[in-house]
DRENDO-1510 file (C-alpha; in Angstrom, 1 decimal, always signed):
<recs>
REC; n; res; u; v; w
REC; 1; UNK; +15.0; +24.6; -2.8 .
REC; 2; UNK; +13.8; +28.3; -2.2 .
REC; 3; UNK; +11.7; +29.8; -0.2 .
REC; 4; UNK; +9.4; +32.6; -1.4 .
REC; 5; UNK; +6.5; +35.0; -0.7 .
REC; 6; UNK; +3.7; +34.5; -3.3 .
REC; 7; UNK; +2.5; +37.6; -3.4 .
REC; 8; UNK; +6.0; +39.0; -4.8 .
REC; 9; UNK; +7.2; +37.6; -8.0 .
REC; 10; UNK; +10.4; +38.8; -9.1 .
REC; 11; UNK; +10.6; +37.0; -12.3 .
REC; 12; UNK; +8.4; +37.6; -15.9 .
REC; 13; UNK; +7.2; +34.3; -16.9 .
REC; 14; UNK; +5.3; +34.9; -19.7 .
REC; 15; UNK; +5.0; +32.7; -22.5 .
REC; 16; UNK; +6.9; +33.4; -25.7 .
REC; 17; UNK; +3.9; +30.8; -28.0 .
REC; 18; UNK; +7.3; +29.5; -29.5 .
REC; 19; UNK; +6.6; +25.7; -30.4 .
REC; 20; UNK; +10.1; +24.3; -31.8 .
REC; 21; UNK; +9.5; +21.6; -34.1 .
REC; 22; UNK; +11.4; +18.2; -33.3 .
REC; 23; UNK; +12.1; +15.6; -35.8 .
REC; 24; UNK; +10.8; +12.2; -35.8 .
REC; 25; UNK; +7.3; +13.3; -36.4 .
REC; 26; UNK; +4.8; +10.1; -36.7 .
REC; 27; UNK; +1.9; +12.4; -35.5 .
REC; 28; UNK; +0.7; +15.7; -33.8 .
REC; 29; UNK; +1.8; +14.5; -30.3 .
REC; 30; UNK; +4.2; +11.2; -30.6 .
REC; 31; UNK; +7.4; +11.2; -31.5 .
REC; 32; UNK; +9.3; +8.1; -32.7 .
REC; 33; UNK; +10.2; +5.2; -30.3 .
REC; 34; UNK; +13.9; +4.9; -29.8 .
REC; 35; UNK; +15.4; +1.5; -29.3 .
REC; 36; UNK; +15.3; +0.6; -25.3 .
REC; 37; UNK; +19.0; -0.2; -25.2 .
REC; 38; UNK; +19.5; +3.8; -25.9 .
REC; 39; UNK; +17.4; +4.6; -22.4 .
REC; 40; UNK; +19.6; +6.2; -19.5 .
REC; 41; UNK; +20.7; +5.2; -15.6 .
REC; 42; UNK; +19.8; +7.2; -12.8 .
REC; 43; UNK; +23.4; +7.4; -12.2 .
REC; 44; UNK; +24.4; +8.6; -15.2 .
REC; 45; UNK; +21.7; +11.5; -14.9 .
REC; 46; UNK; +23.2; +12.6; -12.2 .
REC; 47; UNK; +26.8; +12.5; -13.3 .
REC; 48; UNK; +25.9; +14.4; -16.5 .
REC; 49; UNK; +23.9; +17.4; -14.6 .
REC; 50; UNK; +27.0; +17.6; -12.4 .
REC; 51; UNK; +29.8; +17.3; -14.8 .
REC; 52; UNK; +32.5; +19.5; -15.8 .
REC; 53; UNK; +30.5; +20.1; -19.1 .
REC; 54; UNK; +27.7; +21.7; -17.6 .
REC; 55; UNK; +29.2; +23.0; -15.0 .
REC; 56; UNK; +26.3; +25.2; -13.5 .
REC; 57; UNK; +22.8; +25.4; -14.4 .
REC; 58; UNK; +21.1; +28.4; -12.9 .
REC; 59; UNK; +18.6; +29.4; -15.5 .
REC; 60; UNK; +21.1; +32.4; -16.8 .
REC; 61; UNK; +24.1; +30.2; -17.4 .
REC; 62; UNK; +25.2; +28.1; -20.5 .
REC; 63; UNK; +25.1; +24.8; -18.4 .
REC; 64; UNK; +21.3; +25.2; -18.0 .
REC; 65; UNK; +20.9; +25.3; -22.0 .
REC; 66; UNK; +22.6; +22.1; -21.8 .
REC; 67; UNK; +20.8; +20.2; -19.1 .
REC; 68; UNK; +17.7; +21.7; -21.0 .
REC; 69; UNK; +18.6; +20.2; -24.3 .
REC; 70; UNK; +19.6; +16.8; -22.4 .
REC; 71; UNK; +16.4; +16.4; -20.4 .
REC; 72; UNK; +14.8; +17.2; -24.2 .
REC; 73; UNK; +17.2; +14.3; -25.6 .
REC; 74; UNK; +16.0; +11.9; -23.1 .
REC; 75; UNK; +12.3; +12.6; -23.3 .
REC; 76; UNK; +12.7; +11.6; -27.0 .
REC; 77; UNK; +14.4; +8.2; -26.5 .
REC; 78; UNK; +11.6; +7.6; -23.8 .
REC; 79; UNK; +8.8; +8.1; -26.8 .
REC; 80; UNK; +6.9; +10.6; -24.5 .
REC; 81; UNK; +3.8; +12.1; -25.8 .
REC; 82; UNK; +3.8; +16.4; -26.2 .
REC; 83; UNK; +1.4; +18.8; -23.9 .
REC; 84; UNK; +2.1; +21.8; -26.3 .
REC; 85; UNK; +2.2; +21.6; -29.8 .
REC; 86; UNK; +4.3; +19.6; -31.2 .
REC; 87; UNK; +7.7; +20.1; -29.0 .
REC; 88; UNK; +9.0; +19.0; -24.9 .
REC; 89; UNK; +10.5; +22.1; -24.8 .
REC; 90; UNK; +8.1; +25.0; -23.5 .
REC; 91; UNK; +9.3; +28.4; -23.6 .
REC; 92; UNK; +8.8; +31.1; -20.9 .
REC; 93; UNK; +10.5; +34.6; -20.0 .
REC; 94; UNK; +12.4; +35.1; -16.4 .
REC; 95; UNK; +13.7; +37.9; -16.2 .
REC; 96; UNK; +13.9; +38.9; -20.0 .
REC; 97; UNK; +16.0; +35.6; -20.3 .
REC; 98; UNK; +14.0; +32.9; -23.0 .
REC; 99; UNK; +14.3; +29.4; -21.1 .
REC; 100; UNK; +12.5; +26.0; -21.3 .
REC; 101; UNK; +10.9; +23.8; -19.1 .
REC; 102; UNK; +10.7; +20.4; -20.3 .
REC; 103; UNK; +7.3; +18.7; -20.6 .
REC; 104; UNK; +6.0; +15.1; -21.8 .
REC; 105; UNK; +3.4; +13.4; -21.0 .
REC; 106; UNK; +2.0; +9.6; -20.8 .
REC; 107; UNK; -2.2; +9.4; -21.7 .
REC; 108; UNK; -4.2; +7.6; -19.1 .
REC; 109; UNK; -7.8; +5.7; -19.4 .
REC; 110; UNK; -9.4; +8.5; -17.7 .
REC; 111; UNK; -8.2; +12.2; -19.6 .
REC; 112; UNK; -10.1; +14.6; -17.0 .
REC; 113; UNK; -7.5; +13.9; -14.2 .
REC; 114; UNK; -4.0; +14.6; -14.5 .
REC; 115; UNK; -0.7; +13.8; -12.1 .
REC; 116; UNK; +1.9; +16.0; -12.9 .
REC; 117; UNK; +5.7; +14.7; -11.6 .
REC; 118; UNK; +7.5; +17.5; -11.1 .
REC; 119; UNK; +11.6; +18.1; -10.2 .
REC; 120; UNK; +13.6; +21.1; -11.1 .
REC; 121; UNK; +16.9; +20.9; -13.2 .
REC; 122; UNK; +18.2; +24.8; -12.5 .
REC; 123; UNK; +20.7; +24.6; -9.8 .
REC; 124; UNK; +23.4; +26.2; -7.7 .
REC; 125; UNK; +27.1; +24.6; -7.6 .
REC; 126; UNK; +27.1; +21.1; -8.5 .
REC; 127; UNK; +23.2; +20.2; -7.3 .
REC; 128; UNK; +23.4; +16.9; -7.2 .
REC; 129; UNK; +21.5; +16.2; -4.3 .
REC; 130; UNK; +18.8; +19.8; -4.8 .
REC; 131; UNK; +18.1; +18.7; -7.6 .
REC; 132; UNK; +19.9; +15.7; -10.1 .
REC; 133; UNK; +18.2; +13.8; -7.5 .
REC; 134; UNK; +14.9; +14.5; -8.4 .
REC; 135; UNK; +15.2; +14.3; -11.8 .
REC; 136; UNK; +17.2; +11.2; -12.1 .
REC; 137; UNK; +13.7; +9.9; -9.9 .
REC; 138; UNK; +11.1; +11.5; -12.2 .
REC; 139; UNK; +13.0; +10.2; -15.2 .
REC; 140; UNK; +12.8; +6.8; -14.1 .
REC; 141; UNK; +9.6; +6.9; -13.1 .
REC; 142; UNK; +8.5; +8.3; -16.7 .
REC; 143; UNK; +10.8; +5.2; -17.7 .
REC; 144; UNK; +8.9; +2.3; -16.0 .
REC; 145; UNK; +5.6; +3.9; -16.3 .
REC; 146; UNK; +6.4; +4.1; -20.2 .
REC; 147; UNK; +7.2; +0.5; -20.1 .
REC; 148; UNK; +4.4; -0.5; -18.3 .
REC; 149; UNK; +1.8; +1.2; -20.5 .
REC; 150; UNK; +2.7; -0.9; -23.8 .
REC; 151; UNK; +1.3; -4.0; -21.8 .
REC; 152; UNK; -1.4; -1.8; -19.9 .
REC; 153; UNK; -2.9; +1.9; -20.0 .
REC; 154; UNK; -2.4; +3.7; -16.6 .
REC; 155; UNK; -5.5; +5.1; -15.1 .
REC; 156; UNK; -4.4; +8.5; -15.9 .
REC; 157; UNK; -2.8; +10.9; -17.7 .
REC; 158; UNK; +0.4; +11.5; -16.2 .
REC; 159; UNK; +2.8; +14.6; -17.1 .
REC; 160; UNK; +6.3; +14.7; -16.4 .
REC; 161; UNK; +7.7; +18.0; -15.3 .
REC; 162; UNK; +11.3; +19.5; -15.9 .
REC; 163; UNK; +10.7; +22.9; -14.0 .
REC; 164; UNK; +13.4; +25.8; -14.8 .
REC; 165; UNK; +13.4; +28.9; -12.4 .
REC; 166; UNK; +12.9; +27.0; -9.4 .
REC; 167; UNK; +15.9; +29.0; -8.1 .
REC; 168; UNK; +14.2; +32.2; -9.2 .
REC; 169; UNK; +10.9; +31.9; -7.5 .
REC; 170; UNK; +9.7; +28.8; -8.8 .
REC; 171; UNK; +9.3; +30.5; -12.2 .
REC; 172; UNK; +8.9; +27.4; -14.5 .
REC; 173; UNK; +6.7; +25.5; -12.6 .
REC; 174; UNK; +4.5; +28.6; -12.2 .
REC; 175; UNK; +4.4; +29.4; -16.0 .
REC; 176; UNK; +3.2; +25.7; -16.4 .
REC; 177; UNK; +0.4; +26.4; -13.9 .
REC; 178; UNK; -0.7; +29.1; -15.8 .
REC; 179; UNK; -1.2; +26.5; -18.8 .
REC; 180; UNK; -2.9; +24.3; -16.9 .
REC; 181; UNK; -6.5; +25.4; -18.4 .
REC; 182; UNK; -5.6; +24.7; -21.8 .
REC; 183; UNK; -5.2; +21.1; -21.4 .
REC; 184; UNK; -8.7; +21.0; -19.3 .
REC; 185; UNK; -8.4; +18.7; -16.8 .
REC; 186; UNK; -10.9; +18.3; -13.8 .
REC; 187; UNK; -8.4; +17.9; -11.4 .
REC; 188; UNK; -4.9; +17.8; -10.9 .
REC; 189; UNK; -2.3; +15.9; -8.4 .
REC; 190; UNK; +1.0; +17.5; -8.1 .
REC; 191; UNK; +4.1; +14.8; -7.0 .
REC; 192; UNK; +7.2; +16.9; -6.2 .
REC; 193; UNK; +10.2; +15.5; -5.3 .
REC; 194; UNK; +13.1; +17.6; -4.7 .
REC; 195; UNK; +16.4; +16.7; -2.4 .
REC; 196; UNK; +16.5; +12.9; -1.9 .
REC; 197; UNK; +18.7; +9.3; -1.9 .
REC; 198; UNK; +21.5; +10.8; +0.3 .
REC; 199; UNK; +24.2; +7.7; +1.6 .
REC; 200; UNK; +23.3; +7.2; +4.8 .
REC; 201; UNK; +27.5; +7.7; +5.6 .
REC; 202; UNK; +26.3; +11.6; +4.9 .
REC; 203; UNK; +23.0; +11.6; +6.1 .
REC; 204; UNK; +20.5; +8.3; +7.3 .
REC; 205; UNK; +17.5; +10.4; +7.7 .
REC; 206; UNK; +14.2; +9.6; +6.5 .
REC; 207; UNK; +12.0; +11.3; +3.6 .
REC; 208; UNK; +10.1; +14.2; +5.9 .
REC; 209; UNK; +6.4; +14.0; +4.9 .
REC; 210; UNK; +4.4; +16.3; +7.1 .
REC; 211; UNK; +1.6; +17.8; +5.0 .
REC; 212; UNK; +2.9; +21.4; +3.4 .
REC; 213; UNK; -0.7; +21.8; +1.7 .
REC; 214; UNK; -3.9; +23.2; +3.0 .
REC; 215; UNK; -6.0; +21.9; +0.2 .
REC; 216; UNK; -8.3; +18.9; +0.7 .
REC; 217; UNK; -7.4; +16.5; -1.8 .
REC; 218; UNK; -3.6; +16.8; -0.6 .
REC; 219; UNK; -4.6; +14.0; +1.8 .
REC; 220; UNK; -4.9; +11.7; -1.4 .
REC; 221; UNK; -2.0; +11.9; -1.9 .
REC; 222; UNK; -0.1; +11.9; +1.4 .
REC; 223; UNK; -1.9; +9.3; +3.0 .
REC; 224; UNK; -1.2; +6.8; +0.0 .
REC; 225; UNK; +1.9; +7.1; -0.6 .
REC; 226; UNK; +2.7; +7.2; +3.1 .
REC; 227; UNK; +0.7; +3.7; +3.2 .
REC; 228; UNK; +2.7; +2.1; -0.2 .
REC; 229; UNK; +5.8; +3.7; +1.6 .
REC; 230; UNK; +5.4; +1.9; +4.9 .
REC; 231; UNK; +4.2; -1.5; +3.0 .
REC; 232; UNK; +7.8; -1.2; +0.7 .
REC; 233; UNK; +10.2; +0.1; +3.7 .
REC; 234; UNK; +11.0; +3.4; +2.1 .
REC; 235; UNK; +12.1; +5.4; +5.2 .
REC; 236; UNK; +10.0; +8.5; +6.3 .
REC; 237; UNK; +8.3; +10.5; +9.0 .
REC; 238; UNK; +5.0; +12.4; +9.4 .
REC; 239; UNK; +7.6; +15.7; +10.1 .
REC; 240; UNK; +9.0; +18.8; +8.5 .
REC; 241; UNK; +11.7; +18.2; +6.0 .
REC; 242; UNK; +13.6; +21.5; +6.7 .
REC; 243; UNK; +13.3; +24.2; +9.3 .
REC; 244; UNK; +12.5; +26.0; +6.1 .
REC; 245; UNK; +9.8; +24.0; +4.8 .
REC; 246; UNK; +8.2; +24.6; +8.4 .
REC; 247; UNK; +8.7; +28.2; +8.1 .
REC; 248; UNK; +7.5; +28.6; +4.5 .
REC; 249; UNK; +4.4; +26.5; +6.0 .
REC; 250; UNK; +3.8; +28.3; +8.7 .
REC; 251; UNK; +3.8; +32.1; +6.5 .
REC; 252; UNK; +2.1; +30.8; +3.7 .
REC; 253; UNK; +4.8; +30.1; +1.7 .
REC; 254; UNK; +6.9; +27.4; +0.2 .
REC; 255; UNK; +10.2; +25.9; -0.8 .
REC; 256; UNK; +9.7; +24.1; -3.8 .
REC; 257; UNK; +7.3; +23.1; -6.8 .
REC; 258; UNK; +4.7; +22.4; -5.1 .
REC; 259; UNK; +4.0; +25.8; -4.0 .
REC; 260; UNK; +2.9; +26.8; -7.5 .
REC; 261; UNK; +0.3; +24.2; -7.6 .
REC; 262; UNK; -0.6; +24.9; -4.2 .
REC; 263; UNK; -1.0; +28.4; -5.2 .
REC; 264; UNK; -3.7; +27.5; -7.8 .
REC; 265; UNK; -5.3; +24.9; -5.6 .
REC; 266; UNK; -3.9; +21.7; -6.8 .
REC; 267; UNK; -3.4; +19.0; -4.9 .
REC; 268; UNK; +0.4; +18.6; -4.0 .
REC; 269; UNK; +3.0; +16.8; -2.1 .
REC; 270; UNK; +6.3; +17.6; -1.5 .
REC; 271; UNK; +9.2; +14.8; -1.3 .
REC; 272; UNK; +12.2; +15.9; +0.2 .
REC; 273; UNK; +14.7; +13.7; +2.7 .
REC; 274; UNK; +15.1; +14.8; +6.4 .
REC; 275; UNK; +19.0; +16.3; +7.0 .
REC; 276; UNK; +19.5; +17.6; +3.7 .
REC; 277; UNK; +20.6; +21.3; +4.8 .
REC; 278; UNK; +24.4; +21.6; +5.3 .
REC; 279; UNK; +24.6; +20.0; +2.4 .
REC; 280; UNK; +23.3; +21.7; -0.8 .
REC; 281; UNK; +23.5; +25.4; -2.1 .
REC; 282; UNK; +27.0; +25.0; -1.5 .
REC; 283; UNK; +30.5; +23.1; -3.2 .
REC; 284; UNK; +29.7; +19.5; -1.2 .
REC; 285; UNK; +26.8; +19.1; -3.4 .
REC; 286; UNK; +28.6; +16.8; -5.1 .
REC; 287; UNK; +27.5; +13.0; -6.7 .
REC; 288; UNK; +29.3; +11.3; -4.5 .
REC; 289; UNK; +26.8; +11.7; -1.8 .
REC; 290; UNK; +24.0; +9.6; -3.9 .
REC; 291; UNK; +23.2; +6.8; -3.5 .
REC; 292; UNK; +21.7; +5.7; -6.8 .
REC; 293; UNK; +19.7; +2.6; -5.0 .
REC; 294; UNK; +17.7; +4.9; -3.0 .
REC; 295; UNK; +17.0; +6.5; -5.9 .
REC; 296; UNK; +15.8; +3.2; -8.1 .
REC; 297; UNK; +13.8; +2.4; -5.0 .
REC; 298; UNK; +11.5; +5.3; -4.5 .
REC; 299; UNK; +11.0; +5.7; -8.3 .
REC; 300; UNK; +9.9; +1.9; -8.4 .
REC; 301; UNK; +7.5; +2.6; -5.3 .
REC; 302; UNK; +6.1; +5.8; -7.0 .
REC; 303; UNK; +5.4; +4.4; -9.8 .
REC; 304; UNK; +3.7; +1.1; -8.1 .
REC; 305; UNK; +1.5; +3.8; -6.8 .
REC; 306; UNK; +0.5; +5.9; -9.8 .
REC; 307; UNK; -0.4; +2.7; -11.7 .
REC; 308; UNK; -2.7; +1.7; -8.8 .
REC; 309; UNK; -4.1; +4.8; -6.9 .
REC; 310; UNK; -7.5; +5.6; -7.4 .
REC; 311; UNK; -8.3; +9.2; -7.2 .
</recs>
């Protein structure tokens, strides 16, 4: 989590219009279906974006070429349709330094309207909680949502977004806005989550979802999944996250993802637990304070909601 000042961007996100090819080719945007028994755990996610192979993954360090290349890996096995040509992996420049975000995508019934999942994979120390958290949610989301649409197709098209740079000024997530017009949807939802499924023996508080967005159709999205929330007993409150989210609200900023699509007038929401302070950016970020249940929970809830919401 970060907070930053959109007028000042530090880092060069421009895109390099590299497309890498990936093997397994059965047509311009689907790749060929792994067996199911290869699919991942939440738990080991986590474990791998925090081990002693990886080791760090701010955008600049070898560990975050690995977690790329992982996320990539996974995305595969999950049979995950391409955004841009005919690779997950899309290429921008931050700070003259050539990194990925990782991008798939499920097709919807309806192809004007887009939600975009969204959890970044760069990190500080171990990041397990900001952010192996987040991912290990998205990618079970994309997981069960994949699943679901061999028997049935979801309303809409639904991306799945690996942001890199989030550290550095959200620099992924704002390259992938910038994309955005290319794939010509009429509108967009951003879900972000970033910082959740602590053990309650380190911190019982609830997800904090007071609005961080001052654009209109925000309210789709917070008052529904507040409702499915309440309805499933997935602990939250209608308050602040962080003393820095209500800061960053406050100034016009933000802390997360979300701020790029807010930025661009998307429809957001920001998922982060209540509590979550004293522990990350710093050496107790550590697995051991997920719990990997919390984590199954809310991606089952959130996807229960895509397949359902109207918009």
């Amino acid at each position: 989590m970060l907070i930053v000042i959109s007028m000042f961007l530090l880092c060069s996100c421009n895109d390099t219009n590299l497309e890498q090819d990936e093997s397994k080719v059965v047509s311009d945007n689907i790749v060929q279906e792994e067996s199911i028994e290869e699919k991942f755990t939440v738990s080991e996610v986590v474990e791998y974006l925090c081990s002693k192979e990886v080791k760090d993954r701010e955008y600049n360090k070898e560990g975050n070429r690995k977690t790329t290349e992982y996320i990539n890996e996974l995305y595969k096995q999950l049979n995950l349709e391409f955004v841009f040509g005919k690779s997950y992996l899309d290429n921008f420049f931050c700070n003259d330094i050539n990194i990925s975000n990782v991008v798939g995508k499920i097709s919807g019934k309806d192809n004007s309207t887009a939600i975009i999942l969204t959890a970044h994979f760069d990190a500080w120390f171990n990041g397990a909680v900001d952010n192996a958290s987040g991912v290990a949610t998205v990618l079970k989301i994309a997981k069960l949502l994949e699943d679901t649409s061999k028997k049935q197709s979801l309303n809409y098209d639904v991306i799945f977004l690996m942001s890199n740079g989030e550290m550095a000024l959200f620099s992924g997530s704002r390259d992938f806005v910038t994309k955005l017009e290319k794939l010509q949807y009429q509108r967009v939802f951003n879900i972000n989550i970033d910082c959740v499924g602590m053990k309650d023996s380190y911190n019982s508080n609830p997800l904090g979802l007071k609005k961080l967005s001052k654009i209109r159709d925000s309210e789709i999205l917070y008052s529904g999944i507040k409702e499915i929330f309440n309805n499933n007993n997935i602990d939250f409150v209608d308050d602040y996250p962080t003393e820095k989210a209500k800061f960053a609200f406050e100034q016009n900023m933000g802390v997360s993802d979300y701020f790029a699509f807010e930025e661009n007038n998307h429809a957001n929401i920001h998922i982060c637990q209540q509590g979550v302070s004293e522990f990350i950016l710093n050496e107790k970020d550590t697995p051991e304070l997920i719990d990997y249940e919390k984590i199954e929970k809310l991606a089952n809830i959130l996807s229960l909601y895509i397949q359902n919401v109207t918009l």
